[in-house]
Residue frames as qw, qx, qy, qz and C-alpha x, y, z in Angstrom:
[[0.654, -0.378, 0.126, 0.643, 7.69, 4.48, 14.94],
 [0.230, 0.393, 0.304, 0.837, 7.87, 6.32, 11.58],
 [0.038, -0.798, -0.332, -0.501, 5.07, 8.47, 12.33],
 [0.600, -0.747, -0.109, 0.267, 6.56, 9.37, 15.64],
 [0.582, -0.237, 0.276, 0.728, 9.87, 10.33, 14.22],
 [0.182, 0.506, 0.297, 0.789, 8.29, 12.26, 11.26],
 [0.114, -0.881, -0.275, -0.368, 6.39, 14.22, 13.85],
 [0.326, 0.627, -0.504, 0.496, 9.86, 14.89, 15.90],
 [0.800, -0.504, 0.044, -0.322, 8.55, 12.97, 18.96],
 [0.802, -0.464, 0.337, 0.166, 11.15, 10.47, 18.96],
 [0.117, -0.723, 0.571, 0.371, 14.70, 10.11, 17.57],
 [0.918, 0.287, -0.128, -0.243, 15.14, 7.82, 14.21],
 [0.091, -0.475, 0.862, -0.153, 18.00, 5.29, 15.85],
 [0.625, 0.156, -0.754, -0.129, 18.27, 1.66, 16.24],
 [0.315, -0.121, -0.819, 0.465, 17.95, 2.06, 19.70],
 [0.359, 0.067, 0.216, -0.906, 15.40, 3.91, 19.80],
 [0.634, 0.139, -0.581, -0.491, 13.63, 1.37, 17.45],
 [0.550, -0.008, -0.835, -0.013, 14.51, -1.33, 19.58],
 [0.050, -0.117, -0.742, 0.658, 13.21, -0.01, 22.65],
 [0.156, 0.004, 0.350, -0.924, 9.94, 0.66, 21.52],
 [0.654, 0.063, -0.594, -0.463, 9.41, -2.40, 19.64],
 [0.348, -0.057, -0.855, 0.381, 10.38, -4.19, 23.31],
 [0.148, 0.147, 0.609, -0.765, 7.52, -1.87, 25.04],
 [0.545, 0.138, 0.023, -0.827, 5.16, -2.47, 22.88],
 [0.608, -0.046, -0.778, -0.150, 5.35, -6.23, 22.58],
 [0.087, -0.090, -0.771, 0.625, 5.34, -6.09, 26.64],
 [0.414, 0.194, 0.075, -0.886, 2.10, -3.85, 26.20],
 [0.731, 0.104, -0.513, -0.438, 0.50, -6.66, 23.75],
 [0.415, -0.069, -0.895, 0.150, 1.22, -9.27, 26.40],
 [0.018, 0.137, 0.648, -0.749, -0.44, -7.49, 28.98],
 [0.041, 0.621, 0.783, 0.020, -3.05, -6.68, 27.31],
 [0.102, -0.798, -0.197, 0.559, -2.64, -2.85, 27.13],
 [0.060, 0.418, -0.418, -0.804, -2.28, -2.25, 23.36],
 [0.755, 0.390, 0.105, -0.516, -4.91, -2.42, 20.75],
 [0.728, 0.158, 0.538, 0.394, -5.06, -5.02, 17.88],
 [0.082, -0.384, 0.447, 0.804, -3.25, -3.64, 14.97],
 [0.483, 0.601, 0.633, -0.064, -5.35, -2.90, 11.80],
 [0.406, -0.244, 0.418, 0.775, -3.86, -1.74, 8.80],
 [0.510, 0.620, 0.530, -0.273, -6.86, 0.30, 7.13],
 [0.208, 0.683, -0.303, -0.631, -4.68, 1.72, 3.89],
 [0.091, 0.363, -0.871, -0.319, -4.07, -1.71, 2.47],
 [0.840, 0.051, 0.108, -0.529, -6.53, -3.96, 1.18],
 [0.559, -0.286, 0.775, -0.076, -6.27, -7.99, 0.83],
 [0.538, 0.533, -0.443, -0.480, -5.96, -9.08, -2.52],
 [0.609, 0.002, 0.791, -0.064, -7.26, -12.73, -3.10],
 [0.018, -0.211, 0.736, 0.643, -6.30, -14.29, -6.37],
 [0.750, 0.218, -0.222, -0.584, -9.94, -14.82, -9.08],
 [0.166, -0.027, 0.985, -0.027, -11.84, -18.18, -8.94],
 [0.657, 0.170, -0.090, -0.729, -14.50, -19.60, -10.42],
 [0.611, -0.314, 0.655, -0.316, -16.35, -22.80, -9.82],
 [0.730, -0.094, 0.583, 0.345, -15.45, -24.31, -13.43],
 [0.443, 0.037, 0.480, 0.756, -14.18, -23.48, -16.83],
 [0.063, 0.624, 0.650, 0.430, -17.60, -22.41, -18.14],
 [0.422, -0.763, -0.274, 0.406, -17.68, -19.52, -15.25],
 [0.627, -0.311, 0.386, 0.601, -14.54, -18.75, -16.52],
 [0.322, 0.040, 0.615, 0.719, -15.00, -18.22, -19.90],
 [0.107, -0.850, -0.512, -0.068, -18.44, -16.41, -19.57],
 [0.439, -0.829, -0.020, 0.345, -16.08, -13.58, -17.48],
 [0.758, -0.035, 0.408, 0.508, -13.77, -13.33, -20.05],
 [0.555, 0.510, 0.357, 0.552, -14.50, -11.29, -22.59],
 [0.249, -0.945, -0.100, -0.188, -15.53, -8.10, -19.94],
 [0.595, -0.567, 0.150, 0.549, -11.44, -8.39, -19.30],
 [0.673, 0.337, 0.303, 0.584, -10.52, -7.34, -22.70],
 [0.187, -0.899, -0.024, 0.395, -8.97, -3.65, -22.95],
 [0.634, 0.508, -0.131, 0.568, -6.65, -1.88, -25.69],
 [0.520, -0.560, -0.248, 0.596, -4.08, -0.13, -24.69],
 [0.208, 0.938, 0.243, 0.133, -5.00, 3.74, -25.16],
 [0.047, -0.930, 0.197, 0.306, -1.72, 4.73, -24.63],
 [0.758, 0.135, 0.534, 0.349, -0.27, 2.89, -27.55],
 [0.485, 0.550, 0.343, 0.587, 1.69, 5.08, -29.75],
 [0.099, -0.944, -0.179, -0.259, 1.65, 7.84, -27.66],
 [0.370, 0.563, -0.483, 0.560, 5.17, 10.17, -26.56],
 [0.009, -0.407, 0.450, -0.795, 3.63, 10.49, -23.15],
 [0.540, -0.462, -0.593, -0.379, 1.67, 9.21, -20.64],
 [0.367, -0.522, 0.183, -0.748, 0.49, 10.75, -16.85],
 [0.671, -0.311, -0.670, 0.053, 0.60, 8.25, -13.98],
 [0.325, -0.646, 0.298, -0.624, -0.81, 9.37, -10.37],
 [0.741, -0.045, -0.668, -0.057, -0.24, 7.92, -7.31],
 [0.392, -0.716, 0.143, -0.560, -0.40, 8.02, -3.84],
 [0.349, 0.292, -0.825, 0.335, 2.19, 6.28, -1.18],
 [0.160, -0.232, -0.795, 0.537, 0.14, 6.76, 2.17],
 [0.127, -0.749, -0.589, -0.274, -3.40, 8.05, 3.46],
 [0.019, -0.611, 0.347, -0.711, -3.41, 11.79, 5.16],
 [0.241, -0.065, -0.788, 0.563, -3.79, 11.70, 8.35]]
């Protein structure tokens, strides 16, 4: 929907929304719309380890100061979505 609307294809309304969330669930019943697959976002499964002693081996390679301690400023990139 968004990307349709940012590329002026379709109007950003509520009815517009709702009709094209109703043809494209019809489309998924029939069989006539791909499986969604969300390739910008990755699945983020919480650390395990199969007992304490794992655990505490892995530890110490977490430790980290923080280099921008003490400093006026500090520079943070980011990026919302992938290009097209």
């Amino acid at each position: 929907m968004y990307r349709l609307v940012s590329e002026g294809v379709l109007p950003h309304t509520p009815p517009m929304y709702l009709r094209l969330s109703a043809q494209l669930a019809q489309a998924r019943r029939e069989g006539r719309f791909p499986d969604l697959i969300d390739t910008a976002r990755e699945v983020h499964v919480p650390s395990a380890w199969p007992d304490e002693d794992a655990f505490v081996a892995e530890m110490p390679g977490w430790f980290r100061l923080d280099r921008s301690a003490g400093q006026k400023r500090a520079l943070y990139v980011a990026a919302e979505k992938d290009p097209p």
